[in-house]
C-alpha positions in Angstrom: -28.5 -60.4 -23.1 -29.7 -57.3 -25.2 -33.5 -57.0 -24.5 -36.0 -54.4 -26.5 -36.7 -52.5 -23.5 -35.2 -50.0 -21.6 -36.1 -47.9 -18.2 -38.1 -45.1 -20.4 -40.4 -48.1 -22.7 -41.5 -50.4 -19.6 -41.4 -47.9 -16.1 -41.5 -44.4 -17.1 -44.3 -43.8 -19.7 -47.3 -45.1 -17.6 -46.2 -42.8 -14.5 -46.5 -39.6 -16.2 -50.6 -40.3 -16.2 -51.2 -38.5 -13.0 -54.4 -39.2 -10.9 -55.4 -36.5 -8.8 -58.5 -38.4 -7.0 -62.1 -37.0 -7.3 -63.1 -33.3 -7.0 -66.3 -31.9 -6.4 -67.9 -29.5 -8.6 -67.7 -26.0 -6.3 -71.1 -23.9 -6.1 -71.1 -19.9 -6.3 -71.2 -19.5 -2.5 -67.6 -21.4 -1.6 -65.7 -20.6 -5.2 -62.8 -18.8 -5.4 -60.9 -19.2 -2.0 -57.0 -19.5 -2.2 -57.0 -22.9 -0.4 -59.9 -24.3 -1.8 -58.8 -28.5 -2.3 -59.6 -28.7 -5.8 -57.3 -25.6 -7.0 -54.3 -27.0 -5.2 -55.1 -30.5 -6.6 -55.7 -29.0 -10.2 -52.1 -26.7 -9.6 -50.4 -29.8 -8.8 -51.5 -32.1 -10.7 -50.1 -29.4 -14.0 -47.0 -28.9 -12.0 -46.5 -33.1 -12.1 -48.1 -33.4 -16.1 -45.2 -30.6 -17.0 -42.6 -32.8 -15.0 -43.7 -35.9 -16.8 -43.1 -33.8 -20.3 -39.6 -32.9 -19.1 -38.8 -35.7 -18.0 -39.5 -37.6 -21.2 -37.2 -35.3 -23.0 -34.3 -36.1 -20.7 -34.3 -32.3 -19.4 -34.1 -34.0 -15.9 -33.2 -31.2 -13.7 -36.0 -29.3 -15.1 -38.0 -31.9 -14.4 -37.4 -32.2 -10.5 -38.4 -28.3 -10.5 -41.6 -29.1 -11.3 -41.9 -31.9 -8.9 -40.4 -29.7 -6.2 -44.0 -27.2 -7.1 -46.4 -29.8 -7.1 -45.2 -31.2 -3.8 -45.1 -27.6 -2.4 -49.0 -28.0 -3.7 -49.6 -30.5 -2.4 -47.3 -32.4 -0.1 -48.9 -35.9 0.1 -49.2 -36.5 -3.4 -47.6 -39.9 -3.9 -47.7 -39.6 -8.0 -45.6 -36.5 -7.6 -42.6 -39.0 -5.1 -43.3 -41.9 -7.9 -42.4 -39.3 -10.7 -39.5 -38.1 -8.3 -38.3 -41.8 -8.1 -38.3 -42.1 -11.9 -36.4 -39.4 -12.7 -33.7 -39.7 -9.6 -33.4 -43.5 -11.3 -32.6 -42.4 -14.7 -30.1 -40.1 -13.0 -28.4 -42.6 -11.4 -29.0 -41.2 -8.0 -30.3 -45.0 -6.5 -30.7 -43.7 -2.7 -32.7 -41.2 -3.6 -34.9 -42.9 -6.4 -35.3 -45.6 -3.5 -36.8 -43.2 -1.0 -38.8 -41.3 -3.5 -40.1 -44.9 -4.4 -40.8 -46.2 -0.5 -42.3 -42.8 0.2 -45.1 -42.9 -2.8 -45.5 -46.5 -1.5 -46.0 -45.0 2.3 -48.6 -42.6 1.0 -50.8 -45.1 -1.4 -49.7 -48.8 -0.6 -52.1 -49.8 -3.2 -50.4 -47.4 -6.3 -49.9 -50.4 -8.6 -47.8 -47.5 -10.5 -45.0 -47.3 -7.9 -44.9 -51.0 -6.8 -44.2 -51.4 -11.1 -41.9 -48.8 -11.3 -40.1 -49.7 -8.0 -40.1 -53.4 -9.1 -38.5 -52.1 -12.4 -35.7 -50.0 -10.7 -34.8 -53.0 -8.3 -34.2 -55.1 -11.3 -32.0 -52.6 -12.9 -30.1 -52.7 -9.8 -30.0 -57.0 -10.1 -32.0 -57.1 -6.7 -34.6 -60.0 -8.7 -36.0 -61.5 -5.8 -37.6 -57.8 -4.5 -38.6 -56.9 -8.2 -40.5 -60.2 -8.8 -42.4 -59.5 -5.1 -43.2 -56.4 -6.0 -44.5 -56.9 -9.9 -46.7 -59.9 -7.7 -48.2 -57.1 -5.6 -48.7 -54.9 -8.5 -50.6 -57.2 -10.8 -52.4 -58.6 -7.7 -53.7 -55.1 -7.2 -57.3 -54.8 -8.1 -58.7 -52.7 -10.9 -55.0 -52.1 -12.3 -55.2 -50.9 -15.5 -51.5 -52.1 -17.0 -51.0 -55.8 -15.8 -50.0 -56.5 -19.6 -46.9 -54.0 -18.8 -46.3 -55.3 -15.7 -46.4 -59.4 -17.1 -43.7 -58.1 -19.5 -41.3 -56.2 -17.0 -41.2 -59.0 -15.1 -41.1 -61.7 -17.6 -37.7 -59.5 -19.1 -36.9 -59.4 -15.2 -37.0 -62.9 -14.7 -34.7 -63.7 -18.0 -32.1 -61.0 -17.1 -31.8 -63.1 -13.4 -31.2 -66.6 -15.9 -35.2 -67.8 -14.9 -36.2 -68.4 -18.6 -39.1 -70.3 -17.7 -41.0 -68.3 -15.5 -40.0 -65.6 -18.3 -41.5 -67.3 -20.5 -45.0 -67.8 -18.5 -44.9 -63.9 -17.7 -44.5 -62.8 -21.3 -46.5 -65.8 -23.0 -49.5 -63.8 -20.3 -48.5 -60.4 -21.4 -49.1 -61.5 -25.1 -52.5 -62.8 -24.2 -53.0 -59.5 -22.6 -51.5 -57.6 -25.4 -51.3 -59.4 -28.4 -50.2 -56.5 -30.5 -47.5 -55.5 -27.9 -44.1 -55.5 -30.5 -41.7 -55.3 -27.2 -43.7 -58.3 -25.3 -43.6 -60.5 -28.8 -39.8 -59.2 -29.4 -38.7 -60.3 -25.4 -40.8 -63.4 -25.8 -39.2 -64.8 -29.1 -36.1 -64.1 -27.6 -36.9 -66.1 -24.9 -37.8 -69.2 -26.8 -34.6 -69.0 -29.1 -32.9 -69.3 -26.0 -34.6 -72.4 -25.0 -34.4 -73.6 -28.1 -37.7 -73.5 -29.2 -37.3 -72.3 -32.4 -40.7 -72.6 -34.5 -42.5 -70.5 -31.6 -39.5 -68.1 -31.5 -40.2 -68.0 -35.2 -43.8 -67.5 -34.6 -43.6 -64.2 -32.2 -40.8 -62.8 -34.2 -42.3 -63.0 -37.7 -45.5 -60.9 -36.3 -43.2 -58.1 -35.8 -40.6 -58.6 -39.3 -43.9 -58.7 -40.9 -44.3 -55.0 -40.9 -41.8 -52.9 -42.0 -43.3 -49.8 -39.5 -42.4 -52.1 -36.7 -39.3 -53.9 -37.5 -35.9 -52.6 -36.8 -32.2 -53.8 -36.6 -32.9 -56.2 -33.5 -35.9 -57.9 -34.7 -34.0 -58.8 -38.0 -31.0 -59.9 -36.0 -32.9 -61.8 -34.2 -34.6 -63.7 -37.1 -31.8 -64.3 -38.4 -30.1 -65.6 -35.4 -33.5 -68.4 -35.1 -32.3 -69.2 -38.6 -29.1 -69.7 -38.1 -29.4 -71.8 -35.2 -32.0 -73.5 -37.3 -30.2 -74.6 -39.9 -32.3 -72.2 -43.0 -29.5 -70.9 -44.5 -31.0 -69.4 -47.2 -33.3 -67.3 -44.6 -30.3 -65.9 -42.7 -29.1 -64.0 -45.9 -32.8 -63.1 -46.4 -32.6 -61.2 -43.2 -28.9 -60.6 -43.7 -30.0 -58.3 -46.7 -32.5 -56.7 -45.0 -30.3 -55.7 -42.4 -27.6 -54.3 -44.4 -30.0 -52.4 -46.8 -32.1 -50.7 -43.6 -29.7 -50.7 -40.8 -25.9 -51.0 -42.9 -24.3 -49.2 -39.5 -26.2 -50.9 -36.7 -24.3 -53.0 -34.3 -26.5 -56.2 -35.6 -25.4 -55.5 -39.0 -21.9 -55.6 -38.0 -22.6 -59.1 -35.9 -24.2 -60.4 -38.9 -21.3 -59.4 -41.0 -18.8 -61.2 -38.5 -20.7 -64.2 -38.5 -20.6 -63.1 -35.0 -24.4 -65.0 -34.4 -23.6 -66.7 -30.8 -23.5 -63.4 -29.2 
């Protein structure tokens, strides 16, 4: 099953927002002391934000520097292990993504952030049942901010483990979340083509197609596979054409080309 989502779109982004907790405003008489609790906070939490810039350019190593200074700030911060997990997963080092993970978790049992990212990295790794507990726990959390993203990670979860109906309830409640979510209306139509609901599928992927700044070689493929299995020929060579004019050397292109639509 390909899937408009990858580790980087659903986990990653929302972890590199680092929350540092509150700080008091310092009067004359106690400023500038070395240890003072809201310079170490303030040095860590740059250390973590410069991590999080790394890291989305891939510059990894780099990346785990920075995390290495902001812990030597500030040992306990659990943003700075959650970051740590991200980055070890996208490295493909699993044991230690898995402890950076349980050890933000250990420090703030309520960061909604970890349980999400965690939930993400088990499903990677095919452990389902332990990412659909722990994207429960996340959006159960109160006052979490990004329940949309978590209803869509575990609605693509729940169809990469074969559970298309439950996928369908998550991501049909991210899109009430997030109406104007491309990746939740993408996953969704996919969904529904595979149930064989093919008007909604039509629905959810026509609200992407319909603007060229947010369609691409998938989305098109994917219309054109709802046609197909439709029966509209004449609207499979609509998006046939499209595909070959915007994306001639993309994979779904080549598919289409091969009549190769069962994929």
């Amino acid at each position: 099953m390909r899937l408009l989502l990858a580790l980087l779109t659903v986990a990653v982004l929302a972890a590199a927002c680092v929350q540092t907790g509150g700080t008091q405003r310092r009067t004359d008489s106690d400023a500038g002391t070395a240890q003072d609790p809201s310079d170490v906070e303030k040095r860590a939490a740059v250390r973590l934000e410069l991590a999080g810039g790394y890291f989305s350019r891939g510059q990894f190593n780099t990346a785990l520097d920075e995390i290495k200074l902001a812990l030597a700030a500030k040992p306990d911060m659990g943003a700075a292990y959650n970051m740590r997990g991200l980055v070890y997963a996208a490295m493909g080092e699993e044991r230690l993504a898995e402890e950076s993970f349980e050890r933000a978790m250990s420090l703030n049992p309520r960061d909604a952030d970890a349980m999400h990212n965690r939930a993400w990295f088990k499903c990677q790794r095919g452990q389902y049942d332990d990412a659909e507990r722990l994207f429960e726990q996340a959006i159960a959390t109160p006052q979490y901010r990004d329940v949309g993203r978590s209803l869509m990670a575990q609605g693509i979860c729940n169809a990469r483990a074969g559970r298309m109906v439950p996928a369908e309830q998550k991501l049909l409640r991210a899109y009430e979340v997030d109406p104007t979510n491309p990746t939740t209306a993408y996953n969704l139509a996919d969904v529904l083509y595979r149930r064989n609901e093919l008007e909604r599928a039509r629905f959810y992927v026509r609200r992407i197609n319909d603007r060229d700044e947010l369609s691409n070689a998938q989305t098109l493929w994917l219309a054109a596979r709802i046609e197909n299995k439709a029966g509209n020929r004449n609207a499979v060579e609509v998006f046939g054409r499209q595909l070959r004019a915007r994306f001639p050397q993309s994979p779904e292109a080549q598919a289409y080309d091969g009549g190769r639509f069962d994929e």
